[in-house]
C-alpha positions as CSV (number, residue, x, y, z in Angstrom):
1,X,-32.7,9.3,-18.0
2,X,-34.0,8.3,-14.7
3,X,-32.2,10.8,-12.0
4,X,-32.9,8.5,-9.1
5,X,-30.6,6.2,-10.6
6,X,-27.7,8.3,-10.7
7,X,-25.0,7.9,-8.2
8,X,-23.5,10.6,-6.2
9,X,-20.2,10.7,-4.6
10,X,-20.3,12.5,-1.0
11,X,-17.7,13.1,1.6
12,X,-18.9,12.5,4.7
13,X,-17.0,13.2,8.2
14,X,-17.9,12.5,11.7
15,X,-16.4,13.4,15.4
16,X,-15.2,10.0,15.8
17,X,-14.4,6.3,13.6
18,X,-16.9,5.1,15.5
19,X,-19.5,7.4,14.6
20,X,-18.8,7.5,10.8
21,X,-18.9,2.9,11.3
22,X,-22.2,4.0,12.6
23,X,-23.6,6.0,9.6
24,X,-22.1,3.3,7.4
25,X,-23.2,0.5,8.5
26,X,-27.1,2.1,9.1
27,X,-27.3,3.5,5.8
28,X,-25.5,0.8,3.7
29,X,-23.2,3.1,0.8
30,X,-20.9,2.3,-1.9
31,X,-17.5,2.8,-0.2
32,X,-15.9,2.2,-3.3
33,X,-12.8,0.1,-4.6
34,X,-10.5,1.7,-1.6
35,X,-12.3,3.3,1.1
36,X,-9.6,5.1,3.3
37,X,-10.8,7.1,6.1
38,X,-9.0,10.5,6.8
39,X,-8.6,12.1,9.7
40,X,-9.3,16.1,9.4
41,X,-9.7,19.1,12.2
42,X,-13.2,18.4,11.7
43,X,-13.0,14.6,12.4
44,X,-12.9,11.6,10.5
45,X,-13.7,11.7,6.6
46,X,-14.4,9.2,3.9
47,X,-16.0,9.3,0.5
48,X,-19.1,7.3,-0.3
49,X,-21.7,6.5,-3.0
50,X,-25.1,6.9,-2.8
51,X,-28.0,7.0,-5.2
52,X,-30.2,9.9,-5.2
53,X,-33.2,7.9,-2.7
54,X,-30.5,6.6,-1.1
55,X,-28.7,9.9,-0.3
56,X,-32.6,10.9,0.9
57,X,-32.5,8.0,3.2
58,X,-29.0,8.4,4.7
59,X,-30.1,12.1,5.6
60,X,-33.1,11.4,7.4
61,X,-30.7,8.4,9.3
62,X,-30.9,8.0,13.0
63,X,-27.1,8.5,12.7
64,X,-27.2,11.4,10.7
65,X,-27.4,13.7,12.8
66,X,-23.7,12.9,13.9
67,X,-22.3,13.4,10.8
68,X,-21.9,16.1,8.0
69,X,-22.6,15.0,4.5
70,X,-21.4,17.0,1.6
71,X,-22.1,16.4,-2.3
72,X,-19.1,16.1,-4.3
73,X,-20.7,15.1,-7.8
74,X,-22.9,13.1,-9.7
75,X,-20.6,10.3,-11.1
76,X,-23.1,9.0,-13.3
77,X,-24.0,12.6,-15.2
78,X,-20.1,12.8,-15.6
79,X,-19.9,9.6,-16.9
80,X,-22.7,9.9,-19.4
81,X,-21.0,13.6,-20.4
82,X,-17.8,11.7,-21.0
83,X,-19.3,8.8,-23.0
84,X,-20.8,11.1,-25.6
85,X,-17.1,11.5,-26.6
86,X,-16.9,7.9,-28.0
87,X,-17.8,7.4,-31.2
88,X,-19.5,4.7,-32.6
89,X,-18.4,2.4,-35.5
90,X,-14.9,0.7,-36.0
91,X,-12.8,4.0,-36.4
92,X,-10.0,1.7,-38.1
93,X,-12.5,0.2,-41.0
94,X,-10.3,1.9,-43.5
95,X,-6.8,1.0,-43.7
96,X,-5.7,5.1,-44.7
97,X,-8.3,6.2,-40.9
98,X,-6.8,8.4,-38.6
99,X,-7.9,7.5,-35.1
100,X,-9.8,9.6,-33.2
101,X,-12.3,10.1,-30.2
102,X,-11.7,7.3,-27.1
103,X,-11.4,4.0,-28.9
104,X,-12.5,0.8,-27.1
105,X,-10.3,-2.0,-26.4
106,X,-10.8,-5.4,-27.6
């Protein structure tokens, strides 16, 4: 499994909106489905994805400096760790089956 590939949720925060818009939009993340920007003692927050170059990249930013970025997890590794749980095969082929593991839906 290629590591770089994986993609790591962070929370970032920054002094101000305007800083944080300017860490987006120089380092280009996955904001995900609802990016909702909280405001915190410590400033503005919001979660975003990055892969691991990419999370490389965004550090070494020219707008980095203004904000703090903390690693929450590595989404993909959880996802892999969860999908072991799915067993493979039709788990109703036989009329008498209990089902079991996380079925898929059709």
């Amino acid at each position: 499994m290629n590591e770089e590939l994986d993609v790591i949720r962070c929370h970032v925060v920054a002094e101000n909106a305007e800083a944080l818009r300017e860490f987006i939009h120089e380092t280009q993340p996955d904001v995900g489905c609802r990016a909702v920007a909280r405001h915190t003692q410590a400033g503005v927050g919001l979660d975003l994805y990055f892969r691991h170059e990419q999370l490389d990249q965004a550090r070494a930013a020219r707008s980095a400096p203004q904000v703090s970025i903390i690693e929450i997890e590595n989404v993909t590794e959880n996802w892999r760790s969860l999908t072991e749980e799915i067993g493979g095969g039709d788990r109703f082929a036989h009329r008498d089956a209990i089902p079991h593991g996380l079925g898929r839906k059709g």
